[in-house]
C-alpha positions as CSV (number, residue, x, y, z in Angstrom):
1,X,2.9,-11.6,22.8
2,X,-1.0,-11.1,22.9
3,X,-1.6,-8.7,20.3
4,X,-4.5,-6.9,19.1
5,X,-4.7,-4.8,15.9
6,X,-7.2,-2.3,16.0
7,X,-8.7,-1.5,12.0
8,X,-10.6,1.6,12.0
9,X,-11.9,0.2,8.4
10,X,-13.8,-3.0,7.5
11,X,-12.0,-5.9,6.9
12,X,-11.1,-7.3,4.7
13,X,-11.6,-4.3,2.0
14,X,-10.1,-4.0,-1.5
15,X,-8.5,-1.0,-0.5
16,X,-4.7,-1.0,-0.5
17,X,-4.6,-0.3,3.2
18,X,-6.5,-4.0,3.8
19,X,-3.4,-5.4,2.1
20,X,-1.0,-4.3,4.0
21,X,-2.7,-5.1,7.4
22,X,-3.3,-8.6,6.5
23,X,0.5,-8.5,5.7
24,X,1.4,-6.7,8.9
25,X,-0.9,-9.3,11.0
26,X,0.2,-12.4,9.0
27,X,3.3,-11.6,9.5
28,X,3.2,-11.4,13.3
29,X,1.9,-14.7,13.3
30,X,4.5,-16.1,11.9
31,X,7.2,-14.9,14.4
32,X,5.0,-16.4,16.4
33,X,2.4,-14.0,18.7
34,X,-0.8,-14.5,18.8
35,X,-3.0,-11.6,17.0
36,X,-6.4,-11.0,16.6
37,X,-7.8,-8.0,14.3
38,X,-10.7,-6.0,15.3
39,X,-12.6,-4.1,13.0
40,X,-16.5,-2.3,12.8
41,X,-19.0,-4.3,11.8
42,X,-20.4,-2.2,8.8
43,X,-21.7,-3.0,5.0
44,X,-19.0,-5.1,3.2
45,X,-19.3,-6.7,-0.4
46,X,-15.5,-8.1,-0.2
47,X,-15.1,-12.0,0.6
48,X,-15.4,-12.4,4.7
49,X,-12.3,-14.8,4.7
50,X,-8.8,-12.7,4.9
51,X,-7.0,-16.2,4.0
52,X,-8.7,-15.9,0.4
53,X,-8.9,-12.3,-0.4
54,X,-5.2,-11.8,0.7
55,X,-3.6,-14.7,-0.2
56,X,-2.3,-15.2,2.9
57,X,-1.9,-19.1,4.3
58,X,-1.4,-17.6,8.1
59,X,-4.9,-17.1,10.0
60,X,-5.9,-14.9,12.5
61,X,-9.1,-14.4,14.1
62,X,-11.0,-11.0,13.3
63,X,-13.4,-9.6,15.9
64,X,-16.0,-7.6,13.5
65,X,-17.9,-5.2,16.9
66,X,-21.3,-4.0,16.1
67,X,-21.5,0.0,15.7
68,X,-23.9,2.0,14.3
69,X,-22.6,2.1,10.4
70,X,-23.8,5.5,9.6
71,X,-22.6,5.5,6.0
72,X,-26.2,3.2,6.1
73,X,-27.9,6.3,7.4
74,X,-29.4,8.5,4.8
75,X,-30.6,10.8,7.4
76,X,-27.1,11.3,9.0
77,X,-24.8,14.3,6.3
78,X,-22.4,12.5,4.3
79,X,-19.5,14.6,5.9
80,X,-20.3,13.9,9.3
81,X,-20.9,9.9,8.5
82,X,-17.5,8.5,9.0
83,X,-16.9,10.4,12.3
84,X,-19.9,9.1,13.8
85,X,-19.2,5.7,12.8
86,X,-15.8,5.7,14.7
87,X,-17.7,7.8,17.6
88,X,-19.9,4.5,17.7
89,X,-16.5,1.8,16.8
90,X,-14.8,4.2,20.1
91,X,-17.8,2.9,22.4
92,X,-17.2,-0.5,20.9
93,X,-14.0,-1.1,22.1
94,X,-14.5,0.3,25.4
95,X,-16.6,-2.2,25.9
96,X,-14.3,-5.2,24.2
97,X,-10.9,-4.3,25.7
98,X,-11.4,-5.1,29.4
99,X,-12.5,-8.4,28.5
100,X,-9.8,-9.3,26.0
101,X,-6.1,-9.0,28.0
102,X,-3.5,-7.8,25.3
103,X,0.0,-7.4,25.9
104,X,-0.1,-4.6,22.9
105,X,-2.4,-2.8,21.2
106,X,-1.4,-2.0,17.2
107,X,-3.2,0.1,15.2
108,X,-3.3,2.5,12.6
109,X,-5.7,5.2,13.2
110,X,-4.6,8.3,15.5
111,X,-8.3,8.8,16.1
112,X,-8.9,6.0,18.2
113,X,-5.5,6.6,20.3
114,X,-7.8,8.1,23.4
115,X,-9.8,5.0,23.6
116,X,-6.7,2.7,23.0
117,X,-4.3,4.5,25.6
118,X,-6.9,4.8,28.0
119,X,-6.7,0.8,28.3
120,X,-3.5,1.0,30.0
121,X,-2.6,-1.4,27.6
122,X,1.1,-0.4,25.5
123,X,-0.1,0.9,22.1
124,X,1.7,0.6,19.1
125,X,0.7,3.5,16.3
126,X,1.8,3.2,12.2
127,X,1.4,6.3,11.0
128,X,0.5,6.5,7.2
129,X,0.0,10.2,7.1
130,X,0.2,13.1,9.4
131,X,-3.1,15.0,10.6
132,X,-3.1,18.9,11.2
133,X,-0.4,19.3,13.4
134,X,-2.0,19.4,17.0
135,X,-0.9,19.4,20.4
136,X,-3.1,16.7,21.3
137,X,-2.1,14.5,18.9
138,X,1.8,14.9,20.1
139,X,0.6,14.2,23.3
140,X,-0.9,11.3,22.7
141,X,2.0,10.2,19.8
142,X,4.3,10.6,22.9
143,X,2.1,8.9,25.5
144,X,2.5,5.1,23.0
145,X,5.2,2.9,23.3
146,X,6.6,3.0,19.6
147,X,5.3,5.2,16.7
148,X,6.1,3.8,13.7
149,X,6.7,6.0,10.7
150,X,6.4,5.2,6.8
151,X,9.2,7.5,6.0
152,X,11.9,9.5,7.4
153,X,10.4,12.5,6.3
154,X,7.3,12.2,8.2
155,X,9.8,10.9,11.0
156,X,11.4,14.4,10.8
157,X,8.2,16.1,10.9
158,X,7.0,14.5,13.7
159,X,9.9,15.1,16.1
160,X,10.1,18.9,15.1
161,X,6.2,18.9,16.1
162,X,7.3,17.9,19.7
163,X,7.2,13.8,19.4
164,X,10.4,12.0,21.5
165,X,12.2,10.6,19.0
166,X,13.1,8.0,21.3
167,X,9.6,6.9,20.6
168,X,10.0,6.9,16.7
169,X,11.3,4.9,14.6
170,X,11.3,4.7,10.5
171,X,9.9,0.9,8.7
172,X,8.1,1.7,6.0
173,X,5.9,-0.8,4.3
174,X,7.1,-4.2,3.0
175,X,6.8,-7.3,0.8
176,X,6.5,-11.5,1.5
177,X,9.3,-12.7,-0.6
178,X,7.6,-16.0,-0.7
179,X,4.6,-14.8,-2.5
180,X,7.4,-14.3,-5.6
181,X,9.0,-17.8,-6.1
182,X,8.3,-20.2,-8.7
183,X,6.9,-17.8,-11.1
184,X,5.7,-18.8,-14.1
185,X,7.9,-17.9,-17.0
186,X,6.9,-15.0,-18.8
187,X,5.6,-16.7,-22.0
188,X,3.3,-18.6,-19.7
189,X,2.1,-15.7,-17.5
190,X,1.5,-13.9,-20.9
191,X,-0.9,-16.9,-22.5
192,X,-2.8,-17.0,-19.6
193,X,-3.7,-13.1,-19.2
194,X,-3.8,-13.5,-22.7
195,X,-1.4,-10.5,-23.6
196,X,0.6,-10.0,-27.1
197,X,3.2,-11.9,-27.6
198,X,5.1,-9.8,-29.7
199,X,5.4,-6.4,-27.7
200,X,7.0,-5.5,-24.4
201,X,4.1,-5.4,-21.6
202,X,5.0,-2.5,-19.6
203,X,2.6,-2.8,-16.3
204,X,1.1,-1.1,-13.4
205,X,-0.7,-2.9,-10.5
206,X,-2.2,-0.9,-8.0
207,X,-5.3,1.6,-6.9
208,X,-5.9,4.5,-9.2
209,X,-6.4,7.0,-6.7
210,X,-5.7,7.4,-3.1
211,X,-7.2,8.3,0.1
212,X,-10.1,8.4,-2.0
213,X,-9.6,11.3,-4.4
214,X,-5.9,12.0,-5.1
215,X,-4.7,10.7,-8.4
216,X,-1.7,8.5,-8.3
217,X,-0.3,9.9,-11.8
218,X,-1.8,6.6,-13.8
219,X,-3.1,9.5,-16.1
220,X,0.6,9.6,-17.2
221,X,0.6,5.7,-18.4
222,X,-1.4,6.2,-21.4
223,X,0.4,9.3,-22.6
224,X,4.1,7.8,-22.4
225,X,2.5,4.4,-24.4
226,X,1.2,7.2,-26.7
227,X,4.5,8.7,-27.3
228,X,6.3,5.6,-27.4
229,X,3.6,4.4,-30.2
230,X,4.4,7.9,-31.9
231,X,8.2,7.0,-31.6
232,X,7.8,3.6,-33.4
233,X,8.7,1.9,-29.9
234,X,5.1,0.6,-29.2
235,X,4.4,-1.1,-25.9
236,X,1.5,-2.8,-24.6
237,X,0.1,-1.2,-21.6
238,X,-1.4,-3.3,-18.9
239,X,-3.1,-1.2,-15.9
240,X,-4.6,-3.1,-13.0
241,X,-6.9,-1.9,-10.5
242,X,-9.6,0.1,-9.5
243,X,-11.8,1.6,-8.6
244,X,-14.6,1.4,-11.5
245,X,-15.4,5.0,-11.8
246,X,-11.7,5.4,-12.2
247,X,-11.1,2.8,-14.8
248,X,-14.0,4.6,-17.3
249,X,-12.4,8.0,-16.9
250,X,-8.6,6.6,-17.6
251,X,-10.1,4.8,-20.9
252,X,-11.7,8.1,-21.8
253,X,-8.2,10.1,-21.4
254,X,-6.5,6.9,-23.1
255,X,-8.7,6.9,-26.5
256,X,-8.2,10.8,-26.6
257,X,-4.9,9.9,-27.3
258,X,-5.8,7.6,-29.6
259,X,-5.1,4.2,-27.7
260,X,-7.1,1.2,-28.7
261,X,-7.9,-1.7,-27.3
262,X,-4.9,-2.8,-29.0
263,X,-2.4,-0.7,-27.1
264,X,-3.5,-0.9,-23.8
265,X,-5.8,-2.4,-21.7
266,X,-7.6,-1.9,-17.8
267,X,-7.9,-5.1,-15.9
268,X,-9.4,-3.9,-13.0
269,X,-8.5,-5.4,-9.6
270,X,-6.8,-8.6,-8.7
271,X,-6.8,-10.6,-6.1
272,X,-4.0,-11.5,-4.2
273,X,-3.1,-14.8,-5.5
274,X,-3.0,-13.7,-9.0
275,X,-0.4,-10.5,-8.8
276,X,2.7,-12.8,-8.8
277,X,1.4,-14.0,-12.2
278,X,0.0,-10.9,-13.7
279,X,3.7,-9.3,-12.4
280,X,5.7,-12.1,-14.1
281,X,3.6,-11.0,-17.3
282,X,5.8,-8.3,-17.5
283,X,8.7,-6.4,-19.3
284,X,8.2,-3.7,-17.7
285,X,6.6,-2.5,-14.5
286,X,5.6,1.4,-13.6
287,X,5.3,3.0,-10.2
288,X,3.5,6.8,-11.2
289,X,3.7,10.1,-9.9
290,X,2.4,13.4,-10.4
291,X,4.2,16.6,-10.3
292,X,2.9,17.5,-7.0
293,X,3.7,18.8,-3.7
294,X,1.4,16.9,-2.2
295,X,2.6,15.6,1.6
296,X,1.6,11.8,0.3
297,X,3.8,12.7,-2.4
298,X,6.8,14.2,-0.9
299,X,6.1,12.8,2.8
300,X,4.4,10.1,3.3
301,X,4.4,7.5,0.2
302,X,6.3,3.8,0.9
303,X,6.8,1.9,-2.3
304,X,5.1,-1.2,-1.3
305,X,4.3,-1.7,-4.8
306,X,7.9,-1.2,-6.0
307,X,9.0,-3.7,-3.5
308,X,6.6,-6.2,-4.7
309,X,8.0,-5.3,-8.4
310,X,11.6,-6.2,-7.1
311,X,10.6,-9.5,-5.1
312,X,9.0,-10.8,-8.5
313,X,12.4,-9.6,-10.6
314,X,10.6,-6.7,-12.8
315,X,12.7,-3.9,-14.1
316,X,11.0,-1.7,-12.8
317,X,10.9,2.4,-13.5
318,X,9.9,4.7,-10.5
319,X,9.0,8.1,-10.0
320,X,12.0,10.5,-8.6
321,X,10.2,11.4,-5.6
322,X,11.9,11.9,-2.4
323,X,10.2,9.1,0.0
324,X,11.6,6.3,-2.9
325,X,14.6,8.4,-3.0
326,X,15.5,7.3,0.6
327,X,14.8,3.5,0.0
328,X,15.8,2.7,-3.8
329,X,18.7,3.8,-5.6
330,X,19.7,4.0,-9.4
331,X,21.2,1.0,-9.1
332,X,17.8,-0.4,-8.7
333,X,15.3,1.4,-10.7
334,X,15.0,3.2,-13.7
335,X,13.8,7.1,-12.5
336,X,11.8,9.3,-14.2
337,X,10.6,13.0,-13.9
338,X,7.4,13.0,-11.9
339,X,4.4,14.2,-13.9
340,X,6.9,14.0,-17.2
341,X,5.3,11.7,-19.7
342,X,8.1,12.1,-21.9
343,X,10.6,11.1,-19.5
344,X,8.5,8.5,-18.4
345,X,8.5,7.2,-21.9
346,X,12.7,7.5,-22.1
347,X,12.5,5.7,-18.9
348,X,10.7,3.0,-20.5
349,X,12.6,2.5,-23.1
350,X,15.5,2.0,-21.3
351,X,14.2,0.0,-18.9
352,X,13.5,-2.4,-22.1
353,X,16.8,-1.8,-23.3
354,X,19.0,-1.9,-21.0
355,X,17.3,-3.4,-17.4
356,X,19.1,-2.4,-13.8
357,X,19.0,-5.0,-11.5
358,X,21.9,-5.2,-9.3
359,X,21.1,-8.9,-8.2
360,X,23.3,-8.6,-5.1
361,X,21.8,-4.9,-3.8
362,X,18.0,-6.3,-5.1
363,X,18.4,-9.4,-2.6
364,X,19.7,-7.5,0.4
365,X,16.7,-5.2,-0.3
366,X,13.9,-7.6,-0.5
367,X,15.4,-9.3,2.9
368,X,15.7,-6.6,4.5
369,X,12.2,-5.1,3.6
370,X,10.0,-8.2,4.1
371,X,7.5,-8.0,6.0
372,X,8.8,-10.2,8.6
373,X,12.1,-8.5,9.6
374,X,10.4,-5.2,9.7
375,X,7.7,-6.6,11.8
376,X,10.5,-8.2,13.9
377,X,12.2,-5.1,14.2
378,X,9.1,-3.0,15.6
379,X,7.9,-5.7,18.0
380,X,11.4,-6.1,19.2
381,X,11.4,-1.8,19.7
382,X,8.1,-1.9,21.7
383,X,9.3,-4.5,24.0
384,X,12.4,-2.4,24.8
């Protein structure tokens, strides 16, 4: 198939989303279809070349269309500035579609659906959250050929709103198994992120916040290293990612618990090509959570990070939340409390102690949540 995937974000972007598209397109490359990205052309200090950023060998061209970036505009309100950008990104492609013949059109973003379905072209839409619930937007949900949920949760929400669940189905996000093979051994992977050799490394890898402003419970880290310190179970704790502002408010809240240097340190973000190594690294890896109701919490999360975890053979202790409740089991992961430091700090310890990792169930898992059966799976639905 011809297919485009329509970004309503700049690309590529050190964002988590920009990950997973570059997985999602690389991925239909591979089974073979032909993709090309399209994206608005606005102010980008992240590497032009997907290949590199993403670590990805597959290559697709990316179609950057010239809009008006208002986020440039110092005389357009802040809160108005992304709305008039996709107002101007809409315009865009109602000028590119005609002359670019598609047999489906992906994408991501419910706000460009109008533009998209009014090509006549079948649309594809991965839903990552749910808007306010609107008529409009079921309409439109029920007008593509496939909507593709994270979760069954937001699947259930969606078809109570009014969607035809004939139209929905449930993938959530995935991992490339490949990325994971020949690690380096962990004594390796430790001398060259230069990390103690004589204490577990109990890691995170990921953003720090969310959809901009909603904490990811990596606050919770620090305190469970500080009660495990406390304990006489010390661990070194390795955070990875961003954003900056994030990273200098984290190290504030760690040495308030009195965390050196010495107990834990913030590596900022990777690239793509060094997460196998930096996973490998360690004892231990961490997927956070607050205590929160939240919908990204309780609806719409998919533990692409846990996956990735899995694929590189990390125990791996997870917040008991109930989108990872639907995917992972006990057999898997080590659960913990959300927003409990202390039983994130049990869970840690006996995830040191005594590791789950049912070889058999972690295999089946990883095949069956790779990126390129779950993209196989969708494609094959929207050519039903």
């Amino acid at each position: 198939m011809r297919i485009l995937f329509i970004s309503q974000a700049r690309f590529p972007t050190e964002k988590a989303h920009g990950h997973q598209i570059a997985q999602v397109c690389a991925a239909m490359v591979r089974l073979g279809h032909d993709v090309t990205l399209t994206a608005p052309d606005v102010r980008n200090t992240v590497l032009p070349d997907p290949q590199a950023f993403y670590d990805i060998r597959e290559s697709f061209p990316v179609e950057r269309l010239p809009v008006f970036d208002a986020l440039r505009a110092w005389w357009v309100p802040g809160f108005l500035a992304f709305a008039v950008t996709m107002r101007s990104y809409a315009a865009a492609l109602r000028r590119f579609l005609p002359d670019h013949p598609a047999d489906l059109l992906y994408t991501r973003s419910p706000r460009l659906l109008p533009v998209l379905l009014a090509s006549g072209v079948p649309v594809a839409l991965e839903l990552h959250t749910l808007p306010y619930r609107r008529p409009a937007f079921v309409r439109r949900c029920n007008a593509c050929r496939v909507v593709i949920c994270l979760t069954q949760q937001m699947r259930d929400a969606l078809v109570q709103w009014g969607v035809d669940p004939a139209r929905v189905i449930t993938e959530g996000d995935g991992v490339h198994p490949d990325r994971f093979c020949d690690l380096p051994s962990p004594q390796l992977a430790r001398a060259r992120w230069r990390l103690p050799s004589d204490r577990p490394v109990a890691g995170y890898v990921g953003s720090l916040v969310t959809r901009d402003n909603i904490e990811k419970g990596v606050a919770l880290l620090p305190q469970a290293f500080a009660l495990l310190k406390k304990r006489g179970h010390p661990v070194f704790g390795w955070i990875i990612g961003g954003p900056r502002d994030r990273i200098v408010l984290e190290k504030k809240r760690a040495q308030d618990l009195g965390l050196s240097a010495d107990d834990l340190r913030f590596e900022g973000a990777l690239s793509g090509s060094a997460v196998p190594s930096a996973l490998a690294a360690c004892s231990v890896c961490v997927y956070p959570a607050p205590a929160s109701d939240h919908p990204f919490f309780r609806r719409d999360t998919s533990p692409l990070k846990v996956f990735e975890y899995l694929a590189a053979g990390r125990p791996t202790v997870c917040a008991d939340i109930p989108p990872l409740r639907g995917v992972l089991d006990p057999s898997l992961v080590h659960f913990f409390t959300p927003g409990d430091p202390a039983s994130l700090a049990d869970a840690i310890a006996e995830a040191l102690a005594h590791p789950k990792m049912n070889e058999e169930r972690r295999r089946a898992l990883i095949e069956h949540v790779s990126w390129d059966a779950r993209m196989r799976r969708i494609l094959a639905f929207a050519r039903s």
